[in-house]
TORGU-572875 format. One record per residue (C-alpha): x, y, z. Coordinates in Angstrom, 3 decimals. Last residue first. Layout:
N
+----------+----------+----------+
|        X |        Y |        Z |
+----------+----------+----------+
|        X |        Y |        Z |
...
+----------+----------+----------+
END
This chain:
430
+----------+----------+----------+
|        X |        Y |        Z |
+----------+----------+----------+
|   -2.221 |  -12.199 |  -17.642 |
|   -1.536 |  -10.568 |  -14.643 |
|    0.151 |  -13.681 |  -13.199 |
|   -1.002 |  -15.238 |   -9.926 |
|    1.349 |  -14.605 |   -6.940 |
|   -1.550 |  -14.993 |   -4.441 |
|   -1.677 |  -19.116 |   -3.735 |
|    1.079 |  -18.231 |   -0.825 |
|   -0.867 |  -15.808 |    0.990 |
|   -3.752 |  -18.987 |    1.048 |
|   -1.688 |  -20.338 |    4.048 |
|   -3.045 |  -19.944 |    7.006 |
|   -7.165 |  -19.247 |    5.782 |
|   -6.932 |  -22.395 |    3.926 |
|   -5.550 |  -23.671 |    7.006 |
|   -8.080 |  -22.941 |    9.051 |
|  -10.743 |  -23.977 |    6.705 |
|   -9.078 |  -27.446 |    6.717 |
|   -9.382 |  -27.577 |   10.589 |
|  -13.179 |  -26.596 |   10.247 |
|  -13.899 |  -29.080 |    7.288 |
|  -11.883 |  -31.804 |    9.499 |
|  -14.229 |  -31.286 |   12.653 |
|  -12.857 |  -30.258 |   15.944 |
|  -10.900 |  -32.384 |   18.255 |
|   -7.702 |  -30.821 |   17.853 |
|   -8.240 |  -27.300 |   18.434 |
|   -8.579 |  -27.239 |   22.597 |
|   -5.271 |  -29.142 |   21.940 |
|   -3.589 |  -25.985 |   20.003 |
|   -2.577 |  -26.607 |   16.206 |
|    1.061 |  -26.040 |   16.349 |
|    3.868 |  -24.382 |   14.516 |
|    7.211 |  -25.937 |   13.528 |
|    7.032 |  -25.009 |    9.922 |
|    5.795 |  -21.527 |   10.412 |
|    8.538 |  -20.489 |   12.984 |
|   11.783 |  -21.635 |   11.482 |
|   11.381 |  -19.935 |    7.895 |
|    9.351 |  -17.295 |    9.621 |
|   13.075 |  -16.174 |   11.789 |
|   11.654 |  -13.724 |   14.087 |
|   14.534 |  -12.473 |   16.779 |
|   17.910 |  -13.861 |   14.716 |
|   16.676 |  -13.822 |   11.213 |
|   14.195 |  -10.621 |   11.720 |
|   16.699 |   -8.403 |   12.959 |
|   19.395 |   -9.242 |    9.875 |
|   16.165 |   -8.716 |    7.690 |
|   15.318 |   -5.552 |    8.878 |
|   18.891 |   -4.451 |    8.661 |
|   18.920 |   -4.965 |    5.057 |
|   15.788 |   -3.450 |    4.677 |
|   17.005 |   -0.310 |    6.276 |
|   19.980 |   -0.415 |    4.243 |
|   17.627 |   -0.931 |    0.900 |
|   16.014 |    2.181 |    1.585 |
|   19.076 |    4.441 |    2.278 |
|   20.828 |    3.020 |   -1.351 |
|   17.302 |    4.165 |   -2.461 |
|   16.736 |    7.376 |   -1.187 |
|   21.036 |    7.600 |   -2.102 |
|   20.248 |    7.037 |   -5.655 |
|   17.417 |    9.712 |   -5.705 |
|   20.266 |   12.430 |   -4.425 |
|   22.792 |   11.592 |   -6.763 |
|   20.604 |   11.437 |   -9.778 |
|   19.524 |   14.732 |   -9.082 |
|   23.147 |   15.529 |   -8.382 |
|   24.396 |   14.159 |  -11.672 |
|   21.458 |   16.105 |  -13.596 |
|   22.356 |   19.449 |  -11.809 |
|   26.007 |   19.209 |  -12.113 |
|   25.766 |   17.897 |  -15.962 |
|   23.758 |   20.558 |  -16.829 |
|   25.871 |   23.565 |  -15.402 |
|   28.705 |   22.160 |  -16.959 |
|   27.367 |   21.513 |  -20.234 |
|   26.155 |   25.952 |  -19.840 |
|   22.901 |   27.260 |  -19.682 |
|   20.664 |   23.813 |  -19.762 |
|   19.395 |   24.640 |  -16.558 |
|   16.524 |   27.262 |  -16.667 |
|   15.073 |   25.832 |  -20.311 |
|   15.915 |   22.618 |  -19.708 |
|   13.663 |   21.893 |  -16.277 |
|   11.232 |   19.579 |  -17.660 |
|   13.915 |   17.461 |  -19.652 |
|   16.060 |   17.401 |  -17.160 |
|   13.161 |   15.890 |  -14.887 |
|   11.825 |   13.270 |  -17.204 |
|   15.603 |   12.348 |  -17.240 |
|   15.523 |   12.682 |  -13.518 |
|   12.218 |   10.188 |  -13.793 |
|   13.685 |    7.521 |  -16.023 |
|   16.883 |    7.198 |  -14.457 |
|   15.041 |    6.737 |  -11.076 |
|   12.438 |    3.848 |  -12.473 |
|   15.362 |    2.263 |  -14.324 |
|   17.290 |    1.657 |  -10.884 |
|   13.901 |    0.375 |   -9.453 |
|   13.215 |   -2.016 |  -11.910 |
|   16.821 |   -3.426 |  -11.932 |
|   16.660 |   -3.529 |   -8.230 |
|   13.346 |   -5.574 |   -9.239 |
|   10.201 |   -4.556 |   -8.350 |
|    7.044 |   -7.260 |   -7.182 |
|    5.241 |   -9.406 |  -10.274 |
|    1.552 |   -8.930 |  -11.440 |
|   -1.605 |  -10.673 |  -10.165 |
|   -3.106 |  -10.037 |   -6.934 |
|   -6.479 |  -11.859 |   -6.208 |
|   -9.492 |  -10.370 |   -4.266 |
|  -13.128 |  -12.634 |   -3.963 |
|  -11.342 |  -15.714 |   -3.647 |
|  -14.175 |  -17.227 |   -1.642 |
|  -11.681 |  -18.775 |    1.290 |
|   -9.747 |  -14.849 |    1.356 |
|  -12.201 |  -12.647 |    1.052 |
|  -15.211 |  -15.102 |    3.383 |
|  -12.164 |  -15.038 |    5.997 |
|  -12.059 |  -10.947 |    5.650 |
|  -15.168 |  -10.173 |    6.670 |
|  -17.891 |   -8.502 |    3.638 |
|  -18.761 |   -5.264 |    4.390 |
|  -15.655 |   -3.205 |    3.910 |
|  -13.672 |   -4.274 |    1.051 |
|  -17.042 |   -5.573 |   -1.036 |
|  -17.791 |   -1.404 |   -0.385 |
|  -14.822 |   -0.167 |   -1.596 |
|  -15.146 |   -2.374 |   -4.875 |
|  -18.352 |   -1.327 |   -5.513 |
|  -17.876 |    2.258 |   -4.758 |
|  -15.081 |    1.863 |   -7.363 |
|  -18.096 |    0.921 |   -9.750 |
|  -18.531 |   -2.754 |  -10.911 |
|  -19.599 |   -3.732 |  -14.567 |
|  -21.115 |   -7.141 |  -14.474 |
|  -21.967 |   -6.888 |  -11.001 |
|  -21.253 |   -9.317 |   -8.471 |
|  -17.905 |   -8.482 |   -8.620 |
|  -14.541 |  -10.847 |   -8.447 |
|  -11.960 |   -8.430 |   -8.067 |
|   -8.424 |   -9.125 |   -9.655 |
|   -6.545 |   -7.072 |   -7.892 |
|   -3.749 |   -5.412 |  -10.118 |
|    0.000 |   -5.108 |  -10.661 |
|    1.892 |   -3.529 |  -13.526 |
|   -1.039 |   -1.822 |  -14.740 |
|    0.681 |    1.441 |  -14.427 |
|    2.997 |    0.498 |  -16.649 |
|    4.663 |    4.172 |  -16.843 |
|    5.119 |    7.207 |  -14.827 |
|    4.748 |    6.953 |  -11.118 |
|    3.277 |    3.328 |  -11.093 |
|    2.536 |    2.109 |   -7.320 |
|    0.892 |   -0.423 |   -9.244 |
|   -0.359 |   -2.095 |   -5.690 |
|   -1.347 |   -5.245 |   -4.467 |
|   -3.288 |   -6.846 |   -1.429 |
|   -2.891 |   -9.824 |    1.154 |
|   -5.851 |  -10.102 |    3.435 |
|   -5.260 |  -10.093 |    7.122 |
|   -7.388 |  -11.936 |    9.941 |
|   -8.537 |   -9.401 |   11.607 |
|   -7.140 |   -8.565 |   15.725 |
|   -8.468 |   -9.856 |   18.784 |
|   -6.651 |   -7.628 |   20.766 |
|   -5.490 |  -10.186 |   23.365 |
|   -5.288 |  -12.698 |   20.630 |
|   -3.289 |  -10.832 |   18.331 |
|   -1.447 |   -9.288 |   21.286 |
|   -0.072 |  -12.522 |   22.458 |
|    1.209 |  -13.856 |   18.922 |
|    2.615 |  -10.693 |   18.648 |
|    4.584 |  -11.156 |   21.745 |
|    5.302 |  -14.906 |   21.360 |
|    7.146 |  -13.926 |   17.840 |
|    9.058 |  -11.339 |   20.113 |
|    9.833 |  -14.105 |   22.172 |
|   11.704 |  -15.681 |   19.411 |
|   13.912 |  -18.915 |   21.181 |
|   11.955 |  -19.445 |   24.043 |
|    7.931 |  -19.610 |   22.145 |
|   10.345 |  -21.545 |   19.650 |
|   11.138 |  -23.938 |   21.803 |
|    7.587 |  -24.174 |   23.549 |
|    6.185 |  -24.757 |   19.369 |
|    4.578 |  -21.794 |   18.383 |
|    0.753 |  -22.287 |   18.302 |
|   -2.465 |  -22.596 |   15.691 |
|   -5.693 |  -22.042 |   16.708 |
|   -7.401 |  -20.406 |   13.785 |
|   -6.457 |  -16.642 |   14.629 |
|   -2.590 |  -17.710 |   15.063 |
|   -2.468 |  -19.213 |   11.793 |
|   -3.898 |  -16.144 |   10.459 |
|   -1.237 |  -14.023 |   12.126 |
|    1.163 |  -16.113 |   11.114 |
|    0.254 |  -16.859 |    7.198 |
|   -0.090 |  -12.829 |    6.987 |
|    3.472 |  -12.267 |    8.330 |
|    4.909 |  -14.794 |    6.018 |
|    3.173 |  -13.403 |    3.315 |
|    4.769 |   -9.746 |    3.747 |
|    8.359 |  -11.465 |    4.506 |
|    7.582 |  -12.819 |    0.823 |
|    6.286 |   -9.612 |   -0.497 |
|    9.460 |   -7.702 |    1.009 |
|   11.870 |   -9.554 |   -0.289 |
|    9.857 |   -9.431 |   -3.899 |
|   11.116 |   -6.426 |   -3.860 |
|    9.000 |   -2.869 |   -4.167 |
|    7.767 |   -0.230 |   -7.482 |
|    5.390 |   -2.798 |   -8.506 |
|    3.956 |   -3.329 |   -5.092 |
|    2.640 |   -7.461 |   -3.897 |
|    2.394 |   -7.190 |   -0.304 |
|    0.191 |   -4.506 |    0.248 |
|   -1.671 |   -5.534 |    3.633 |
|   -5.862 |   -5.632 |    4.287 |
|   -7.042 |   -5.642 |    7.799 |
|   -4.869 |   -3.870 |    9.314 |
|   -3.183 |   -3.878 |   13.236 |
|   -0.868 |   -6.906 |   12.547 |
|    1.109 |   -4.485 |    9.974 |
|    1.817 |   -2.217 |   12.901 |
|    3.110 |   -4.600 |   15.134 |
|    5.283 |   -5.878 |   12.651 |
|    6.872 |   -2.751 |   11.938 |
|    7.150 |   -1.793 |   15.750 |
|    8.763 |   -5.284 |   16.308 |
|   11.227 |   -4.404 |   13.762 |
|   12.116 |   -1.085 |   14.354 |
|   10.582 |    1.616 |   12.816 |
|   11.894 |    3.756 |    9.468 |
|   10.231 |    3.892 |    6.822 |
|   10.372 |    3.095 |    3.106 |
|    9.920 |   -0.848 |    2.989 |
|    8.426 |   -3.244 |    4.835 |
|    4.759 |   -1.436 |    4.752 |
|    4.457 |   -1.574 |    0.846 |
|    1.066 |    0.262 |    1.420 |
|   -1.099 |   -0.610 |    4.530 |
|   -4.939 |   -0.601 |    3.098 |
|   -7.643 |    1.199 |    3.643 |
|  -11.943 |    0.839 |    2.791 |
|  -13.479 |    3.500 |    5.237 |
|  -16.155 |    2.380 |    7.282 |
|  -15.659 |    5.458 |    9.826 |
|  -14.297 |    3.946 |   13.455 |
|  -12.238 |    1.449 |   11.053 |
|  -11.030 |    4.346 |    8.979 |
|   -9.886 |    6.518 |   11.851 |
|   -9.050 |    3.586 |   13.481 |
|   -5.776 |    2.788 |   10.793 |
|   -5.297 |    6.714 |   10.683 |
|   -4.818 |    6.576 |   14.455 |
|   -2.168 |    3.381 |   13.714 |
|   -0.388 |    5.313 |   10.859 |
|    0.120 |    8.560 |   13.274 |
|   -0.721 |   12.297 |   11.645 |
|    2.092 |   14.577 |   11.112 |
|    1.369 |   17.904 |   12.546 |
|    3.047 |   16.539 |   15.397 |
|    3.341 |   16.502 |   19.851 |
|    1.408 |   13.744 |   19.941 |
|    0.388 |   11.927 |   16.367 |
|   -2.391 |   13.653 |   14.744 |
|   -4.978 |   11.327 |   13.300 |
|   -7.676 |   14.128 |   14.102 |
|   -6.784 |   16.867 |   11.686 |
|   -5.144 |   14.974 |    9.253 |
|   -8.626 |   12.612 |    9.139 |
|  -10.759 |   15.963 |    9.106 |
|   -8.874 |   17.208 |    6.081 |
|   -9.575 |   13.695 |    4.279 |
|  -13.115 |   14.122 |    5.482 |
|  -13.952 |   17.280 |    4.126 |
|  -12.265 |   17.083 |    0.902 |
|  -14.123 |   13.828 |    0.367 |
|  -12.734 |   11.033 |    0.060 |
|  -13.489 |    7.814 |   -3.009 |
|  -16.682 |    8.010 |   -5.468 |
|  -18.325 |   10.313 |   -7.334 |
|  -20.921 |   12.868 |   -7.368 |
|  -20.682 |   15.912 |   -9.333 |
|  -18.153 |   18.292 |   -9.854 |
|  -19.717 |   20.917 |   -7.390 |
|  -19.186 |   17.898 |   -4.859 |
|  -21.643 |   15.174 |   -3.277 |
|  -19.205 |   11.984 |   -2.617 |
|  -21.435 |    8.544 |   -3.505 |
|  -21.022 |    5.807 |   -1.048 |
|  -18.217 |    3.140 |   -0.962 |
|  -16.776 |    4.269 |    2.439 |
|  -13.215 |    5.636 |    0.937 |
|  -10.148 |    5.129 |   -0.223 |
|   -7.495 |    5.409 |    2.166 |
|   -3.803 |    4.103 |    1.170 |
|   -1.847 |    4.026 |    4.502 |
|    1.406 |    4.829 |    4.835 |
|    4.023 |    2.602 |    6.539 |
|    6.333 |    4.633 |    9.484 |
|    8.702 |    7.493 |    9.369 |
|    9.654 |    7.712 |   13.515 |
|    8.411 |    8.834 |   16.647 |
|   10.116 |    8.004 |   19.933 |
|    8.679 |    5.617 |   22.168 |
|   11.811 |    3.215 |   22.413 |
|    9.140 |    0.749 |   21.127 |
|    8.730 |    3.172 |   17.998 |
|    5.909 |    5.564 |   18.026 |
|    4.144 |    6.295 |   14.298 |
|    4.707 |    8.639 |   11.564 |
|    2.647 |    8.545 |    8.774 |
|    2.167 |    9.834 |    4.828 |
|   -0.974 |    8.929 |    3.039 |
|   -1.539 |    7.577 |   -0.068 |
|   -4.430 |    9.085 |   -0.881 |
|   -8.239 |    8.440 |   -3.169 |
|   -9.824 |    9.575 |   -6.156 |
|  -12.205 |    7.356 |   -8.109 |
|  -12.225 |    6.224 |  -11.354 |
|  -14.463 |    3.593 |  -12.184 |
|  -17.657 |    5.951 |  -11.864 |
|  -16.175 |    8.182 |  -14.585 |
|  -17.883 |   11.223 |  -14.876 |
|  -17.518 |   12.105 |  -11.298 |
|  -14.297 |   10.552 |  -11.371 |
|  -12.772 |   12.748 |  -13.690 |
|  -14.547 |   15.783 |  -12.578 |
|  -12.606 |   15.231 |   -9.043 |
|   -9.176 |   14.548 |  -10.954 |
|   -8.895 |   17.454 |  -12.371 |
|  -10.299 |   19.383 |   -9.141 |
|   -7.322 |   17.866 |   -7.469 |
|   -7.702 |   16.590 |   -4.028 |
|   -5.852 |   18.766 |   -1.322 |
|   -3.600 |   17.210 |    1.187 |
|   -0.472 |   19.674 |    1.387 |
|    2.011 |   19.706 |    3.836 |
|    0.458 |   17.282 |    6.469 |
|    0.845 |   14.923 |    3.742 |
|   -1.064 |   13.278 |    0.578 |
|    0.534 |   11.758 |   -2.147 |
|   -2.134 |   10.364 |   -4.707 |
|   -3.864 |    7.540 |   -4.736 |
|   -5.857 |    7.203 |   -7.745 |
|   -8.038 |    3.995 |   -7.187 |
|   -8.916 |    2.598 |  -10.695 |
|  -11.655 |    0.028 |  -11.669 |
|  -11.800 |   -2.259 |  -14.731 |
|   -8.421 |   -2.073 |  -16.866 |
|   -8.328 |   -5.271 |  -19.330 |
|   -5.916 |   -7.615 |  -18.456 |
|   -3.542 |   -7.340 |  -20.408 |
|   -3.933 |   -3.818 |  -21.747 |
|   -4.607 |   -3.699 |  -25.550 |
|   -8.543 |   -2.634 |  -25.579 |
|   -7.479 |    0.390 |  -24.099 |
|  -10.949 |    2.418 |  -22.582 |
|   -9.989 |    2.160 |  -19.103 |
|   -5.830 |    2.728 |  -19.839 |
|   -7.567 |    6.009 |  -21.428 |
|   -8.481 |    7.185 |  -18.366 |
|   -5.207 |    7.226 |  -16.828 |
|   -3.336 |    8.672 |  -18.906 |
|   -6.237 |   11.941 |  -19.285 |
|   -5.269 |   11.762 |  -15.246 |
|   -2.155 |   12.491 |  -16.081 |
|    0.615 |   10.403 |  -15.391 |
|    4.465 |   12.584 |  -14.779 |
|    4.939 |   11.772 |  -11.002 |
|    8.439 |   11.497 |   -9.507 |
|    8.530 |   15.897 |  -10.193 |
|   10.975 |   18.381 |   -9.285 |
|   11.044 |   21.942 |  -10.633 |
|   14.328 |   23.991 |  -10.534 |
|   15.068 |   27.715 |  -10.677 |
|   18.337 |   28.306 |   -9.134 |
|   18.712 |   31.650 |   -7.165 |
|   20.021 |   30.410 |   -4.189 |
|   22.619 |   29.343 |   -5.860 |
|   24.047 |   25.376 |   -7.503 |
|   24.802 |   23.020 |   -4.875 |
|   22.715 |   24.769 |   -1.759 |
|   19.879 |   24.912 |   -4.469 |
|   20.041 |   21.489 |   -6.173 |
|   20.232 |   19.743 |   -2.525 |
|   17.539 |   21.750 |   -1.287 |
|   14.928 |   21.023 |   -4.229 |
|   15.917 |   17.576 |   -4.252 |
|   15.285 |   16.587 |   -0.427 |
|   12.160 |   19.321 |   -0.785 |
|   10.670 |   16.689 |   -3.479 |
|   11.649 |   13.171 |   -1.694 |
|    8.579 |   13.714 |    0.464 |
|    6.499 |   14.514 |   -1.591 |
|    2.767 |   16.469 |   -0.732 |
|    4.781 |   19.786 |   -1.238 |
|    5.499 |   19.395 |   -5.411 |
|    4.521 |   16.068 |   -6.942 |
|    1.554 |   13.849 |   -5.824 |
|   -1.178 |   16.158 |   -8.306 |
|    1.146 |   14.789 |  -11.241 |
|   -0.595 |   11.443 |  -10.754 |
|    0.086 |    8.143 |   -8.707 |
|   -1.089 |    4.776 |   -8.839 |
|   -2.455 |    2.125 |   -5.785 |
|   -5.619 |    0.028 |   -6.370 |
|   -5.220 |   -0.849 |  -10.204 |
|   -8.697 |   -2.819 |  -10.207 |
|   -9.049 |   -5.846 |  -12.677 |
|  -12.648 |   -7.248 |  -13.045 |
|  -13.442 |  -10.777 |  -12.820 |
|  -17.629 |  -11.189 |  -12.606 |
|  -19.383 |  -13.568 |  -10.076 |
|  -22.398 |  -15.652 |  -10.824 |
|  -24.393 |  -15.909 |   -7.727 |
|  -24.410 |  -19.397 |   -5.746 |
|  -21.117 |  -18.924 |   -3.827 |
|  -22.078 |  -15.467 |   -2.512 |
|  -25.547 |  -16.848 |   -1.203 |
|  -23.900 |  -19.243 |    0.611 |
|  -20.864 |  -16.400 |    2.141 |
|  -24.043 |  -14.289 |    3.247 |
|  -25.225 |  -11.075 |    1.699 |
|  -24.579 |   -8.213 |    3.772 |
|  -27.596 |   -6.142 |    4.333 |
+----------+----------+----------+
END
């Protein structure tokens, strides 16, 4: 029985930091999508006969539990959701990281999962992943029990979340595949790395509940446009309004606004994610605020799925702390892993100095122009969203609806802690 948001406030709650999105080896190989991009490219460029290995994930699981046991991370390491790269490729969960979290009930092993979704021209594109975690019970396995997906039911999701006409499965079927199921999800970095319009983007995001806006390994472009969103559609869920010249000026704004309330849609939650490949993987965190002294992941699942969204967000029970990616960040991030790369691959490569420095500059090459492509399709994004959905225009001018007005003050300032908390998220992970 859900406890209710009284009770909550009474009991003595307990900060524990959860890294809720980081990667393993297990996301290399098949599962990647930048993998068979750098695999082709080294093979057309250097013979068919090329032996090459590509990995963007070098933390083992071993990594990862010791970052529970460090007593120098800052914070302190509480819970940790592996998400590894899942696709209609390959979605299998490691065994290694199966007996991991069934002897380590703060690990527990979870996806990243890759989507397409339909466009407003109806075509299929790339669209935001989803990071699925789980229902917050115990998984039965040969490894033990532990928490996060089953085998079972991550192969069932692929095989139901199909989009039409795809072996890819759709973000928005995967989205009611885990609200049908009382799986805890979340939309990871969902401005960034795809490739929907606008609207479609938007759209998407207004279907979760809970919304990666703070990611390591992303801008801090994207976490503000992330916030934005979130104040909007919660504004629009308390009884807030555009303004009639705005409702003229952005109809796609009036759109959203329409289908929030048609749909009756969740209030969102901001969320944040490590994303960490190969290093800092505490770079951002939740801080959870348990009622148990030393929470499980099935504890933190659960809190994500039982309790709604406006006691989350006015109780405070899920803070991000840690700062977005830099270009800077990102730049290092590629250098890092084709080194990592070189390195791995030496013994078939390093033949000849030419031979290494073709492979290593076209590794380079290749990652460089994921990102060069990413930021275009921000950039664009952002060009869209200033002339059809400009947030620094819309928010300020908004409007508590008359049928609003009259209520209480505790009521209207509820609303707008609800509006606006997005903004009180960029606490420090310190």
């Amino acid at each position: 029985m859900k406890k209710t948001s009284t009770a909550k406030a009474a009991s003595t709650r307990f900060p524990v930091a959860a890294i809720t999105h980081i990667h393993t080896e297990f996301s290399n190989g098949s599962a990647s999508e930048l993998d068979p991009l750098i695999r082709r490219s080294v093979i057309e460029t250097m013979g068919p006969n090329t032996i090459f290995e590509w990995g963007e994930c070098f933390t083992t699981v071993e990594n990862l539990l010791a970052l529970l046991k460090s007593a120098h991370a800052n914070p302190s390491i509480g819970i940790i959701a592996i998400t590894d790269h899942m696709s209609h490729r390959r979605h299998l969960i490691s065994d290694e990281i199966l007996r991991a979290a069934a002897r380590e009930p703060r690990i527990a092993a979870c996806a990243e999962v890759f989507c397409i979704d339909q466009d407003v021209d109806g075509k299929y594109r790339i669209a935001p992943e989803v990071l699925v975690y789980g229902d917050g019970n115990p998984v039965e396995s040969k490894q033990g029990e532990y928490f996060g997906l089953s085998q079972t039911r991550l192969d069932e999701l692929f095989r139901t979340c199909r989009a039409k006409g795809s072996n890819r499965v759709q973000t928005s079927r995967v989205i009611d595949f885990c609200e049908d199921n009382g799986i805890a999800y979340c939309l990871a970095h969902p401005f960034d790395g795809h490739e929907l319009s606008l609207e479609a983007t938007f759209d998407l995001i207004s279907r979760a509940r809970l919304v990666e806006t703070i990611n390591g390994g992303f801008s801090a472009t994207s976490a503000r446009i992330l916030e934005n969103l979130i104040a909007f559609q919660n504004r629009v869920l308390t009884g807030w309004r555009l303004s009639k010249e705005d409702t003229l000026r952005y109809p796609m704004a009036q759109r959203l606004a329409n289908r929030i309330l048609s749909e009756e849609r969740s209030v969102l939650h901001p969320w944040g994610g490590s994303d960490a490949h190969e290093r800092n993987f505490d770079r951002v965190v939740v801080k959870y605020l348990s009622e148990k002294p030393n929470p499980s992941a099935g504890d933190l699942f659960r809190a994500m799925i039982e309790t709604p969204v406006e006691i989350l967000l006015s109780e405070g029970t899920f803070v991000v702390g840690g700062e977005p990616g830099t270009a800077g960040s990102e730049l290092q991030d590629v250098v890092r892993i084709v080194a990592r790369n070189m390195w791995r691959n030496r013994r078939s490569i390093f033949n000849t100095p030419l031979r290494t420095w073709k492979i290593t500059s076209l590794a380079f090459r290749v990652a460089q122009e994921e990102l060069r492509h990413r930021h275009q399709r921000q950039s664009n994004l952002l060009q869209q969203m200033e002339h059809d959905f400009s947030f620094n225009k819309i928010l300020p001018s908004m409007m508590l609806a008359k049928e609003k007005q009259g209520r209480n003050p505790k009521e209207k300032a509820t609303g707008i802690i609800l509006s606006d908390r997005p903004s009180l998220f960029h606490a420090s992970s310190g």
